[in-house]
Backbone as JSON Lines, residues from 0, in Angstrom:
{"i":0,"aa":"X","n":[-92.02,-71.05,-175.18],"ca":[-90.92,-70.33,-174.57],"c":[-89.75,-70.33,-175.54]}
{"i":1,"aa":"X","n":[-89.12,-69.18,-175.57],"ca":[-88.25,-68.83,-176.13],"c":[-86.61,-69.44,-175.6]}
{"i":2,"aa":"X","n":[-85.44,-69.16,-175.69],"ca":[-83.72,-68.89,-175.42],"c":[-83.85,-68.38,-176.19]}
{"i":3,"aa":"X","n":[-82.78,-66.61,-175.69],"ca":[-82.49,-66.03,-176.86],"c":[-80.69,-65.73,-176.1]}
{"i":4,"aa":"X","n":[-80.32,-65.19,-177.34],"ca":[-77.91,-65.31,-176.97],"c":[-77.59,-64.87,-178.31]}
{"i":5,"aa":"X","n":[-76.43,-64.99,-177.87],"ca":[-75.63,-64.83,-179.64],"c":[-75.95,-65.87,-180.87]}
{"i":6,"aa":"X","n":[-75.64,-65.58,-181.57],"ca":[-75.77,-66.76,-183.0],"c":[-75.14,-67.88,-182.49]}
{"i":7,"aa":"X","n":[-73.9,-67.91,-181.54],"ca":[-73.19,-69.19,-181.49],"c":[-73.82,-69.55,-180.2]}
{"i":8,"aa":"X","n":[-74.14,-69.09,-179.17],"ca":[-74.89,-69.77,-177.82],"c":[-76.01,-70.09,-178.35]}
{"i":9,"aa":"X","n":[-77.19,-69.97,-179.31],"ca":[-78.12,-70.13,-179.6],"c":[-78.0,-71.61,-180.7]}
{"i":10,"aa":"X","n":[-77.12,-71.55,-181.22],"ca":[-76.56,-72.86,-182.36],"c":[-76.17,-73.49,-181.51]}
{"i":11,"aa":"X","n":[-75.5,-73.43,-180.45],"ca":[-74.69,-74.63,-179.82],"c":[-76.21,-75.2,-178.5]}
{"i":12,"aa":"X","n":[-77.18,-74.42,-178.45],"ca":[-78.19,-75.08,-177.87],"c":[-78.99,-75.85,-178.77]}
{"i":13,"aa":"X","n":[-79.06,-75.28,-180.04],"ca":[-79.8,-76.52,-181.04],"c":[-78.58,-77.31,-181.37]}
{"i":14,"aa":"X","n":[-77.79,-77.61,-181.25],"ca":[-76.6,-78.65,-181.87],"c":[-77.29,-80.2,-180.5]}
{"i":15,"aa":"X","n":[-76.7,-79.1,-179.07],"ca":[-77.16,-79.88,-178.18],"c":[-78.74,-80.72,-178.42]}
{"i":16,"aa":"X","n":[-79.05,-79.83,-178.7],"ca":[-80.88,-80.58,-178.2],"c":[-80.87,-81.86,-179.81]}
{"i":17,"aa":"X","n":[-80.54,-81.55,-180.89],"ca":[-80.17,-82.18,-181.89],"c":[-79.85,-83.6,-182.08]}
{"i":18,"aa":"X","n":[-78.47,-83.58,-180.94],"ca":[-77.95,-84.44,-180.58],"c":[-78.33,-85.34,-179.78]}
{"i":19,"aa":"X","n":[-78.99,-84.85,-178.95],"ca":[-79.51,-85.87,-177.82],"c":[-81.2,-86.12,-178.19]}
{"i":20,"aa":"X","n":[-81.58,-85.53,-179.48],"ca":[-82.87,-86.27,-179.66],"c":[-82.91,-87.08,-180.57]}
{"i":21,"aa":"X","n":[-81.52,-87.67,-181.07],"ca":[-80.95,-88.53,-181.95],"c":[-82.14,-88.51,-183.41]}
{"i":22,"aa":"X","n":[-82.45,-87.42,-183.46],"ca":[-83.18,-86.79,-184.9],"c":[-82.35,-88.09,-185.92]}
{"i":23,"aa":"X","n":[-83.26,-88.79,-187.26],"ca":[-82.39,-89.21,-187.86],"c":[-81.58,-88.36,-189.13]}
{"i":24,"aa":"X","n":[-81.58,-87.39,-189.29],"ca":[-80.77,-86.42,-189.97],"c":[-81.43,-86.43,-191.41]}
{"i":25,"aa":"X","n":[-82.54,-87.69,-191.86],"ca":[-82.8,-87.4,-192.84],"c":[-83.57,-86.58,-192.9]}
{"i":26,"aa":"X","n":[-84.9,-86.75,-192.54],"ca":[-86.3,-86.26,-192.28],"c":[-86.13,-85.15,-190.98]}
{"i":27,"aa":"X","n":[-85.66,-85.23,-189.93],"ca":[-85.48,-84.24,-189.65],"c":[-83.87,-83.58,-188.78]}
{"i":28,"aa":"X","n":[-83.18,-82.73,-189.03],"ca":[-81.62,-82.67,-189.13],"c":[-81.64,-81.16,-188.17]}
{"i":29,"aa":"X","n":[-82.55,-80.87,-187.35],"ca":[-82.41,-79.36,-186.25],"c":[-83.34,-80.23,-185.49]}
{"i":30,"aa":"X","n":[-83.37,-79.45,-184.25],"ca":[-84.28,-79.53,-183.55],"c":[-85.1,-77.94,-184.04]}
{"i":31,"aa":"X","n":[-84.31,-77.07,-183.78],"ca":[-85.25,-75.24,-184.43],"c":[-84.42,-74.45,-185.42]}
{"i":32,"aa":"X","n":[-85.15,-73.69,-185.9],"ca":[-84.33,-72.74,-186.75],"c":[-84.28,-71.57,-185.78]}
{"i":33,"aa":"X","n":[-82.8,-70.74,-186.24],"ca":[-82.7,-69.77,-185.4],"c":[-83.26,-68.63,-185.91]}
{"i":34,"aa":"X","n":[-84.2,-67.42,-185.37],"ca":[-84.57,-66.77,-185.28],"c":[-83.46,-65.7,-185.08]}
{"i":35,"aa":"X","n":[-83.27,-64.25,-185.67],"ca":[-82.39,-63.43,-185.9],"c":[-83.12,-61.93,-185.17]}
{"i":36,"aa":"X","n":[-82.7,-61.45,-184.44],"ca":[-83.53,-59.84,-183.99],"c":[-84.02,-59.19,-185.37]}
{"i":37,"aa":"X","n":[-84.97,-58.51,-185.76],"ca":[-84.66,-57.5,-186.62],"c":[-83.65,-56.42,-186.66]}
{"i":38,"aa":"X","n":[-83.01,-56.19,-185.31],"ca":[-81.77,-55.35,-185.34],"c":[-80.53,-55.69,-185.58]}
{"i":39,"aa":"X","n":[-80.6,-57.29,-185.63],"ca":[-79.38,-57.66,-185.62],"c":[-78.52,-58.34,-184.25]}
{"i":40,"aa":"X","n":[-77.35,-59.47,-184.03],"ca":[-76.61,-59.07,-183.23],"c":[-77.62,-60.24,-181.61]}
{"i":41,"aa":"X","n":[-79.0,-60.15,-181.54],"ca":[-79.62,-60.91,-180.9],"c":[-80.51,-62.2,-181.44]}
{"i":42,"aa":"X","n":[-80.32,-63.31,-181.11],"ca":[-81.01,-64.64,-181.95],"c":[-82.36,-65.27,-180.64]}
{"i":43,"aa":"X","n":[-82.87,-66.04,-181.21],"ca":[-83.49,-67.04,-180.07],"c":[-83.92,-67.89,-181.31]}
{"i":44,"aa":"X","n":[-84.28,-68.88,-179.89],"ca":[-84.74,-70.48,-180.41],"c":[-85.4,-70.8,-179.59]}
{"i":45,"aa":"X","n":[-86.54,-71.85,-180.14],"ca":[-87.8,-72.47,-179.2],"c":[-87.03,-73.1,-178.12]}
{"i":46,"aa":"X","n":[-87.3,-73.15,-177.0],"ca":[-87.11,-74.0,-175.65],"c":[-87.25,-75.34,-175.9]}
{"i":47,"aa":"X","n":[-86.45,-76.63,-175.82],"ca":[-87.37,-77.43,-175.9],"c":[-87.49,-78.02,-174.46]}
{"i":48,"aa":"X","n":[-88.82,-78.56,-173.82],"ca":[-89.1,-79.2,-172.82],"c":[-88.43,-79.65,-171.95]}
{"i":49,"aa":"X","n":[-87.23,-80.57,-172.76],"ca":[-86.74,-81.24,-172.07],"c":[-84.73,-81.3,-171.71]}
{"i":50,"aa":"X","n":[-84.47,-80.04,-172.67],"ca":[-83.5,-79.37,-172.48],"c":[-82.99,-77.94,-171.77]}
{"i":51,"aa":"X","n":[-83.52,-77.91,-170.49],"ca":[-83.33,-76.66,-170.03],"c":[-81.71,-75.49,-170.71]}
{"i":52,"aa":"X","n":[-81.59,-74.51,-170.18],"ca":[-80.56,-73.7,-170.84],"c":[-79.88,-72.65,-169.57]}
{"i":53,"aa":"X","n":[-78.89,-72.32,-169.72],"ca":[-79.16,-70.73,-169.1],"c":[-79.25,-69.86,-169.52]}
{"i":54,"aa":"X","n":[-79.47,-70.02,-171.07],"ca":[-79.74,-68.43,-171.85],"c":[-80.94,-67.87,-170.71]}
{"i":55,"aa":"X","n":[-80.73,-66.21,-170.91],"ca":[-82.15,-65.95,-170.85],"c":[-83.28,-66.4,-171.67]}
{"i":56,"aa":"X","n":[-84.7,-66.45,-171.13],"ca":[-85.75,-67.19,-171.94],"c":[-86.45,-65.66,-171.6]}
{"i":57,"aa":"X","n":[-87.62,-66.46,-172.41],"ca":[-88.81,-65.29,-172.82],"c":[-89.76,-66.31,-173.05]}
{"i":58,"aa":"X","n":[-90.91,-65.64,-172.87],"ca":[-92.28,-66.48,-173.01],"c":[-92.86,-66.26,-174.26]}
{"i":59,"aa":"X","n":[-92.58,-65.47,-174.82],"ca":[-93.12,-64.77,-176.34],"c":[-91.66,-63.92,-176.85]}
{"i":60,"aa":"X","n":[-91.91,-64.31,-178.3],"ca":[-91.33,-62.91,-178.7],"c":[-92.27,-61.76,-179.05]}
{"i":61,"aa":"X","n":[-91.43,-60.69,-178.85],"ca":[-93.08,-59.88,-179.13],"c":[-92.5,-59.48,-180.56]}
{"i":62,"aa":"X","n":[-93.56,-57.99,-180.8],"ca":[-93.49,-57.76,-182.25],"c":[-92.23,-56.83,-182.73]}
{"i":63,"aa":"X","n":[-91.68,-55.97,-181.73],"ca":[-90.16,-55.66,-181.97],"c":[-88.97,-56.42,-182.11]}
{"i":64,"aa":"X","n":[-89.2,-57.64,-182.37],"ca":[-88.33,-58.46,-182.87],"c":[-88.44,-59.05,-184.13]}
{"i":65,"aa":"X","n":[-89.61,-59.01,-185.17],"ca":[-90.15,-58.72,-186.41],"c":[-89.98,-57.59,-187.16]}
{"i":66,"aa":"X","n":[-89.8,-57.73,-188.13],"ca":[-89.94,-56.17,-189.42],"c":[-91.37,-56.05,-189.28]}
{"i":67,"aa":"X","n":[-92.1,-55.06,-189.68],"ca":[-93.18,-54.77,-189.83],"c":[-94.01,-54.96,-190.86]}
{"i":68,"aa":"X","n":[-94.71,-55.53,-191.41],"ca":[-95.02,-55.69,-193.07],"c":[-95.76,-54.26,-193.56]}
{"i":69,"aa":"X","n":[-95.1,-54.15,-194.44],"ca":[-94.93,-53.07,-195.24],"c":[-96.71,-53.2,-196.35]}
């Protein structure tokens, strides 16, 4: 499952989840990388389990949110 929001609702849900999975910053320093629309302007990030959100979620991204390989 997906959260998808702006660049900053989507960062401030990995900051959160980050934080509270007391990651040791060496080895690993995110909980996800953010994912960018291909259009721009829309982001998402993996769900994690145990941090619910109120972004909207999605179960997949589909393939209109990818470039197409050329």
């Amino acid at each position: 499952m997906y959260y998808t929001g702006t660049e900053a609702e989507c960062q401030a849900y990995n900051d959160e989840v980050t934080a509270g999975s007391n990651y040791d910053m060496v080895n690993c320093v995110r909980w996800a990388y953010l994912i960018e629309h291909k259009d721009g302007g829309l982001f998402a990030i993996v769900a994690h389990p145990d941090y619910p959100s109120d972004l909207t979620s999605l179960e997949a991204l589909t393939a209109d949110w990818f470039n197409e390989e050329e």
